[in-house]
Every structure is written in structure tokens, then in C-alpha cells.
N, C-alpha and C positions, 0 to 999 in steps of 0.2 A: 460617510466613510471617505479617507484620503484617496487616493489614485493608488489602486494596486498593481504589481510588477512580478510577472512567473521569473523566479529562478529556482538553481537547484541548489538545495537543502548545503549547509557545511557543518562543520565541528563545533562551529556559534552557536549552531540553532539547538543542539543538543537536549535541553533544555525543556525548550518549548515542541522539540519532539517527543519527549515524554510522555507532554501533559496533555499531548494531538491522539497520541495512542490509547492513552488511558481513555480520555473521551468519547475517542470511536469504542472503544469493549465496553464502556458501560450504555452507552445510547445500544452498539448491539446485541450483546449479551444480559441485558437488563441491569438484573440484582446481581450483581455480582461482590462477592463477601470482601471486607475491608483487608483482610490478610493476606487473599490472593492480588486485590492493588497495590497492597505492600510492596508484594512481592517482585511483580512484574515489575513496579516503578526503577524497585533499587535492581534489576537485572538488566534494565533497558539500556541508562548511560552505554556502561560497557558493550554492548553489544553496536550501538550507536558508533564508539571508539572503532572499534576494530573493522566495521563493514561499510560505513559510511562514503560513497562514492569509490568502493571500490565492486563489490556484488551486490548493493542494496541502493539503490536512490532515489532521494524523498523530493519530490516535485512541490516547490510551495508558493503559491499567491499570498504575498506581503504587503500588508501595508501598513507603511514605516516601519518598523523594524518586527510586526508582530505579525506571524504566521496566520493566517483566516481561513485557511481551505491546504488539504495536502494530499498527495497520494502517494504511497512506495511502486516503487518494482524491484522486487529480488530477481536476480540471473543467477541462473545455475547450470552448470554442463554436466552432461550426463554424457554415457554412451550413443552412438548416432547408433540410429532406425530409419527403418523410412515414413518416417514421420517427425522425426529430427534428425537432416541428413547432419547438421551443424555441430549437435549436439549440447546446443546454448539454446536456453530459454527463457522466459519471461514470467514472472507472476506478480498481479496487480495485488495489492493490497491495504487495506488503510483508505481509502477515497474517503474524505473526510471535509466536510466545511464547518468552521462555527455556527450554530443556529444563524445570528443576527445577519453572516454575509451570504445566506442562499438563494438561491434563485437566482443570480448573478452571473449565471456561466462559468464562474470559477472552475469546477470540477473540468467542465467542459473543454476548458483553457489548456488546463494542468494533464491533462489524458492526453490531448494532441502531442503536446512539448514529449511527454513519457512516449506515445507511439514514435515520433520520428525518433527520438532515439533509438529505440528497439531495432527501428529498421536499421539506423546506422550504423548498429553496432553486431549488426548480421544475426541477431535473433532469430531461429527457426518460427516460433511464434510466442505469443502473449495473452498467456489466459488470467480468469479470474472468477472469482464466487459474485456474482451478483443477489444484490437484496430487490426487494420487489422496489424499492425507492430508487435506485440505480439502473435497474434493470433497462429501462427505454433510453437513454443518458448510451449505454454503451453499446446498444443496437444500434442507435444513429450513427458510434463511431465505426460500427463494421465489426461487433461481436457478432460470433454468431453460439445460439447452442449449439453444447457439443453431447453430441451421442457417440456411445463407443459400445461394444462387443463388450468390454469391461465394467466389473460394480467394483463404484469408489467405496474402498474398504481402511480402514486403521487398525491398531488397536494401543491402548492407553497404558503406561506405567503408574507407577505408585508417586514417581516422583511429582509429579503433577498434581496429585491430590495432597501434598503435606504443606500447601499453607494455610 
């Protein structure tokens, strides 16, 4: 492998962010059906367009011009609590490396670069779903779990299931 170099993600990379996302859902989501990758692919660009270093940014290990390892953080402001006096926050998403470049510290790299931002950018804090693969990776960096009074609840539309 060339010499890789963290920077953050631009409007180039578009692209190869796609094909980063797609990767991550099928490695963890399994089997996931060819119509819902359809889907997702051709909805990504644009969403790429519109958020891309402005409330979304993709942290990416390159080397030469091809993305190997990536992670997002979406920021979002809410109402301040005290627990977000700020009411800016963080959410990790995507951590993702090609098979061939693992083990490497990439992820490792690309979380730090994502945290000092966070801080810089006056983040209340910075969560995220950990897989049991990941999991020790973001203990090291000072995850901690979180317990709340709260059960994490959703619930699901239609639209989501029509492709």
C-alpha cells in the first residue's frame, strides 16, 4: 500500500462516498435486497451535495486518490438541556475501512482528526452505535457507555419499505 494521508472528505470524493456507504450496509446489515441498494445509491449523491462539510463530515484515509477507511459525523442542534447546554451535537457514523487496509490504525487515525474537531467546534458531545468490532477501538478513545433513565425507541414508515 502507498503512504496514506487523513483529510476531510469534499465534493470529489462524492463518488467513492457512495460506494464507502454502500459497503458499510452490506458488511452490516448483511443480505440486504438489490432494490433497497438501488435505492440508497441513487439518494446518496444528493444528500452528499447538500451536507457535505457543512452538518455532515466524512473523515477519509487516502491513498493516492482512493478513499481506504472513512468515518462521518453528522452535527445537529437541538434545543439546550443540561446535558446539551450548547445544543450542538455529534453523531459518529459509517467507520468503515476496506478489508485489504485493516489493522492499520486507519480508523484510529480518522476518529482522533473527527474528535478534535468536535471539540473545536464546541460540540456538547459525540456519540455513536458501536459493533462488537469497533467497540474496544472507541473505549480506547474515551467512549464511554451510555446508560439513561430512557428506552431508545423509533418507529418506522411505509416509505422505507417501498423499495
Amino acid at each position: 500500500m502507498c503512504s496514506v494521508h487523513i483529510e476531510k472528505a469534499d465534493i470529489n470524493d462524492i463518488e467513492q462516498l457512495v460506494g464507502l456507504r454502500t459497503a458499510y450496509l452490506i458488511e452490516d446489515y448483511g443480505d440486504v435486497p438489490q432494490e433497497q441498494l438501488a435505492g440508497i445509491s441513487q439518494k446518496l449523491p444528493d444528500y452528499f451535495r447538500r451536507h457535505l462539510n457543512k452538518d455532515c463530515f466524512v473523515y477519509a484515509a487516502k491513498s493516492e486518490n482512493e478513499i481506504v477507511s472513512c468515518c462521518f459525523l453528522v452535527v445537529s442542534e437541538k434545543p439546550s438541556n443540561p446535558f446539551f447546554i450548547n445544543g450542538v451535537v455529534g453523531t459518529v457514523m459509517n467507520v468503515y475501512t476496506k478489508p485489504a487496509n485493516r489493522r492499520k490504525g486507519l480508523a484510529g487515525k480518522l476518529m482522533k482528526m473527527l474528535l478534535e474537531d468536535s471539540e473545536k467546534m464546541g460540540l456538547d458531545f459525540v456519540e455513536l452505535k458501536a459493533t462488537d468490532m469497533g467497540y474496544s477501538l472507541y473505549r480506547s478513545l474515551g467512549f464511554e457507555d451510555s446508560v439513561s433513565k430512557y428506552h431508545n425507541m423509533k418507529i418506522a414508515f411505509d416509505s422505507a419499505k417501498k423499495y
